[in-house]
C-alpha positions as CSV (number, residue, x, y, z in Angstrom):
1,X,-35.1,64.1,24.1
2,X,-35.8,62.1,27.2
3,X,-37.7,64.8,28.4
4,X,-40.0,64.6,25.4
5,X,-40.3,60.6,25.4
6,X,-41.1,60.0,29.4
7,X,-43.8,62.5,28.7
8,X,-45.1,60.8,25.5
9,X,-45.2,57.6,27.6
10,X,-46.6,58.8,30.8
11,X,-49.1,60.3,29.0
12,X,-49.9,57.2,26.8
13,X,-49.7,54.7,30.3
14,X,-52.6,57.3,31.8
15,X,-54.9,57.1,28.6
16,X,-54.4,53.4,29.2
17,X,-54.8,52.8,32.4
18,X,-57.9,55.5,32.1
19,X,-59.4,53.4,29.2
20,X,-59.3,50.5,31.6
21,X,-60.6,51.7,34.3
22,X,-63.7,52.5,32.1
23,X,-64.0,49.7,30.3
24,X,-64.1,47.5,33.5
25,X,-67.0,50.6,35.1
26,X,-68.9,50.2,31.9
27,X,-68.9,46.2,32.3
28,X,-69.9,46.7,35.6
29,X,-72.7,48.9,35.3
30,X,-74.2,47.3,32.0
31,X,-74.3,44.1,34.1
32,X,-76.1,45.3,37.2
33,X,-78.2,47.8,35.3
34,X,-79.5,49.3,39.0
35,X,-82.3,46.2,39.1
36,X,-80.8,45.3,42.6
37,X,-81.1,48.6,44.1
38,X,-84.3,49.1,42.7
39,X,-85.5,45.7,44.0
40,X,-84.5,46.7,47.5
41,X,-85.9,50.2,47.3
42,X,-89.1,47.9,46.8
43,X,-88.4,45.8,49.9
44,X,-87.9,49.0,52.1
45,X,-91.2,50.4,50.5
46,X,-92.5,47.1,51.8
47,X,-91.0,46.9,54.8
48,X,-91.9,50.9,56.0
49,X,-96.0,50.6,54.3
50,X,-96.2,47.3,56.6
51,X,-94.4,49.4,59.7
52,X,-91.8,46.3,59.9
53,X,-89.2,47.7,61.5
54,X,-87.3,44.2,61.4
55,X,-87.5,44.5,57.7
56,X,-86.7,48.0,57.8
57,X,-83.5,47.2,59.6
58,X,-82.7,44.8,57.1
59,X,-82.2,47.1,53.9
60,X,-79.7,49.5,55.6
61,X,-76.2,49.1,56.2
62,X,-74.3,47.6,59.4
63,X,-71.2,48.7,60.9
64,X,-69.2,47.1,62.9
65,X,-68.9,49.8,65.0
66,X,-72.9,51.2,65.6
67,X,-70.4,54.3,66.9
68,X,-69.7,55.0,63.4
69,X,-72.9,53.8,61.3
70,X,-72.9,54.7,57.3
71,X,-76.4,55.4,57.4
72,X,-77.9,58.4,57.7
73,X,-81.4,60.2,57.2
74,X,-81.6,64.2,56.3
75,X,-84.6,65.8,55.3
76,X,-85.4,69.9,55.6
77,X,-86.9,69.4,58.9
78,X,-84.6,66.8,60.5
79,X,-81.5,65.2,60.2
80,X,-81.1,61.2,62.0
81,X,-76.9,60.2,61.8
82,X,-76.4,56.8,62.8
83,X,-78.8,53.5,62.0
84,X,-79.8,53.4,65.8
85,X,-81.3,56.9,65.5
86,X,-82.7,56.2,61.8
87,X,-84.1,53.3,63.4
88,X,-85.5,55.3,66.3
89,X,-87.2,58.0,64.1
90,X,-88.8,55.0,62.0
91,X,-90.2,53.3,65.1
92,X,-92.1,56.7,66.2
93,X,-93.2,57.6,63.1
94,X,-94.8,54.4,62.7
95,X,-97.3,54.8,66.0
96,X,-99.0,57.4,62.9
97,X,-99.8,57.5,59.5
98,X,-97.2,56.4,57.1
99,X,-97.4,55.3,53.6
100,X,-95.3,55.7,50.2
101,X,-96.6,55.0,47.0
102,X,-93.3,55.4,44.6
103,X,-93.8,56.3,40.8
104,X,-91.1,53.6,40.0
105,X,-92.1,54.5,35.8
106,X,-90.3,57.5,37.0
107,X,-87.1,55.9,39.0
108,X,-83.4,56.2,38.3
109,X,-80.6,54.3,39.3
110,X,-77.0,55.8,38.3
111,X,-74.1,53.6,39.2
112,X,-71.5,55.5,40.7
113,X,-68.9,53.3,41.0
114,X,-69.0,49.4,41.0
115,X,-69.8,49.2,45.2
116,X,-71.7,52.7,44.8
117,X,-75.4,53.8,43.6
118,X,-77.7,56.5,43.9
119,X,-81.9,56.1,43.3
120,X,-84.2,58.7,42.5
121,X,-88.0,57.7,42.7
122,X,-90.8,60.2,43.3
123,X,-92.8,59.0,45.9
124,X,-96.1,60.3,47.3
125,X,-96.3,60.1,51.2
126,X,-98.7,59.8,53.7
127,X,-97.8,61.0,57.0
128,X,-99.4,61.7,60.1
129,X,-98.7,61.8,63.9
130,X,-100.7,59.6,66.1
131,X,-104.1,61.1,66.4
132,X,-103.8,63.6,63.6
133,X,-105.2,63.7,60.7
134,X,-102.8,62.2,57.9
135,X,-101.8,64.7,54.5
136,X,-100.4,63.1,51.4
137,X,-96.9,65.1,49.8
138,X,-94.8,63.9,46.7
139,X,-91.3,63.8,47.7
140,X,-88.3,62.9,45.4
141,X,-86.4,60.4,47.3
142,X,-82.8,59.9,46.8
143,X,-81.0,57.2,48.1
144,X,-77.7,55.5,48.1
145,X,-76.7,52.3,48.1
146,X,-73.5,50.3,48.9
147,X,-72.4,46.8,47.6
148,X,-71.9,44.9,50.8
149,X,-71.0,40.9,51.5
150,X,-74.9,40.9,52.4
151,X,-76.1,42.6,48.5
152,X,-77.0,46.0,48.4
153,X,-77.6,48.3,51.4
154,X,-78.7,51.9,51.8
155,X,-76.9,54.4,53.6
156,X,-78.4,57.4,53.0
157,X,-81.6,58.9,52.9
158,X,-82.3,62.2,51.3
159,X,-86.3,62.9,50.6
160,X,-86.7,66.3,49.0
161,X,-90.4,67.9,48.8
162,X,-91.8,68.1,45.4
163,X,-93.3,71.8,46.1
């Protein structure tokens, strides 16, 4: 007879406790809707088209530790852990051709948690080493994005050719 009833309410405290925890996710997400993490996907669009790497810096994550950076940057040719080495890679690749021209008609944002987002935008790229000539590729760019005390921040970036 106990046996039965501790079940009946374990069980009903998890469906609770469950319904709760959703509730509060789906306030969470239907209030930030992704417009933040869209709006700095936009500022690091900016910030890589006008080869600011100041501004650059500014949309990704910190650490106190640079030993243990979040942010990271893995595409099939190349893989940059750390922001000091994603920062690196963007200050040589911007001696060339670089340019992005995202569909953002085409963007999602999926909240993951309430600190937690991923975006999906396929962009067209224009790349180029220093000399070369430049050739223009449609990537889909993912991306995630942390809630910090400073607003959103990306820590991850994962662009995936198109073809």
């Amino acid at each position: 007879m106990i046996g039965k009833f501790f079940i009946r309410h374990l069980f009903g405290m998890l469906v609770a406790a469950a319904a709760i925890n959703t509730a509060v996710y789906a306030q969470d997400k239907s209030s930030d809707d992704g417009e933040p993490v869209r709006a700095l996907f936009l500022t690091q669009v900016d910030a890589e088209n006008a080869h600011d790497i100041a501004k650059l810096n500014s949309v990704l994550a910190d650490s106190p530790d640079a030993e243990v950076s979040p942010v990271s940057f893995v595409a099939r040719a190349y893989q940059f852990w750390g922001k000091k080495e994603v920062m690196k890679h963007f200050d040589e690749t911007f001696k060339g051709t670089w340019h992005l021209e995202p569909d953002m008609t085409r963007s999602r944002v999926v909240m993951l948690n309430a600190v937690t987002a991923q975006i999906y935008v396929p962009t067209k790229v224009t790349l180029g080493a220093p000399g070369k000539d430049a050739a223009t590729a449609t990537y889909l760019i993912n991306q995630f994005a942390v809630r910090t005390s400073q607003g959103w921040r990306f820590t991850a970036i994962l662009p995936v050719p198109a073809q």
